[in-house]
N, C-alpha and C positions, 0 to 999 in steps of 0.2 A: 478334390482336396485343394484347397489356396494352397501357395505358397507365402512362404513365410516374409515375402518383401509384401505382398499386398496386406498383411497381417498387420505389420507395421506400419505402411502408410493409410491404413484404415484407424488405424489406433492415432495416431497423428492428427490425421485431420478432425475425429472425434476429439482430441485434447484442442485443439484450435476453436472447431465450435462450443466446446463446453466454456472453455475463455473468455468468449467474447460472450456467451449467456451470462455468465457470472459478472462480468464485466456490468450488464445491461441491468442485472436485481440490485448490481452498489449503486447504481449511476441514478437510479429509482429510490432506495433507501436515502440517499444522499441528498436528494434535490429539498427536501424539505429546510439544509442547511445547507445551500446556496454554496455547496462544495464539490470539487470532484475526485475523481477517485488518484489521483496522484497528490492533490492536496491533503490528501488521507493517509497518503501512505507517509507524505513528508512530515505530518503531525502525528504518527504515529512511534516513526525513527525516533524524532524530536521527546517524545514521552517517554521511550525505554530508555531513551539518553539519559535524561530529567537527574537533578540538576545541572548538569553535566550537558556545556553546548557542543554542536556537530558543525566540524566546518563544513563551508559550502562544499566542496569537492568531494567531502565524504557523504553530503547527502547526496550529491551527484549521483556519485556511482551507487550507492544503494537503492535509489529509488531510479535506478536506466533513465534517465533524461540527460541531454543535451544544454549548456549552459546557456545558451538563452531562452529553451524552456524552462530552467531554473527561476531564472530570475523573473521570468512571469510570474512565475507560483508564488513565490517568494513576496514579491512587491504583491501580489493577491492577499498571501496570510498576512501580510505586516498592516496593509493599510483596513487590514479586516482585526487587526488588531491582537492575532492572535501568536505573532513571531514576532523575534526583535534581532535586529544585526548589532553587530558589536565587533569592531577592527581586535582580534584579538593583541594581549599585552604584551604576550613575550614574540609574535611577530606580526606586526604591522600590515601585512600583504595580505595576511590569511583574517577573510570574517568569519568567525563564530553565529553560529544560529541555535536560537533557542527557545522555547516557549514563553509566554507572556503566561500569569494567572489564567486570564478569560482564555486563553487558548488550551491550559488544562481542562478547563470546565468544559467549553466548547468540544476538545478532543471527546473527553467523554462521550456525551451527549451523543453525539455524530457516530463516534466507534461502536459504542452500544446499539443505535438504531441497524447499524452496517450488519453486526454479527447478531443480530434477531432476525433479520432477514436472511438472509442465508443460511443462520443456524436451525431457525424453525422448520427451514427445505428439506436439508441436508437429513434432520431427525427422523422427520416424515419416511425417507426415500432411501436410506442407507442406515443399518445396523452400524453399531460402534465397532463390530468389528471388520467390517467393511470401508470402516473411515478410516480406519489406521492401516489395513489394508493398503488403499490409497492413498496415503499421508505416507505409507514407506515406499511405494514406485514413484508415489512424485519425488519426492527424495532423492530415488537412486536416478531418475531422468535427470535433477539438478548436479547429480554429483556428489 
């Protein structure tokens, strides 16, 4: 009989590789739209924000990057045309980030190819009640 620490660190590292598969079908889904999967995620914040902009520091920490990862991304969607900065009004220091139109439409597009691919897997390979299943221990792993 394992004991229950190899139990866990088998579960772990199965949560590891599954990550970096899932990681590897956006990254495949994606390339058709010359984006990557953090670019995705920050136009993704950016949409459930909509109209409504996200300062930089809260996409920071929503989307775990580092502020001069940011601002890669960042200077990536803008000059790709699908973000726009703006010194917010009531304070000066802090930018505002938000979507551009072609960056809703873009979002779309992009999101949708993302979650056909993966969601067409997922259907195939796991019952609904096995997704939520796992939609509530990844959960309770986050907290």
């Amino acid at each position: 009989m394992e004991d229950s620490n190899s139990i866990h660190a088998r579960a772990y590292f199965n949560l590891l590789k599954t990550e970096s598969w899932i990681d590897e079908k956006i990254k495949d889904a994606l390339k058709p739209f010359d984006l990557t999967h953090a670019q995705l995620n920050a136009l993704h914040i950016l949409f459930e924000n909509d109209p409504e902009p996200v300062s930089a520091n809260e996409l920071k920490t929503r989307i775990l990057v580092r502020n001069p990862d940011l601002t890669r991304l960042l200077d990536r969607l803008v000059k790709k045309g699908y973000v726009k900065r703006e010194t917010c009004p009531e304070n000066r220091r802090k930018i505002d980030i938000s979507l551009t139109k072609s960056g809703k439409e873009f979002f779309n597009k992009a999101h949708v190819s993302a979650k056909v691919a993966l969601g067409n897997f997922f259907e195939k390979q796991i019952t609904k009640k096995e997704a939520e299943e796992l939609r509530r221990i990844l959960h309770k792993i986050r907290g």
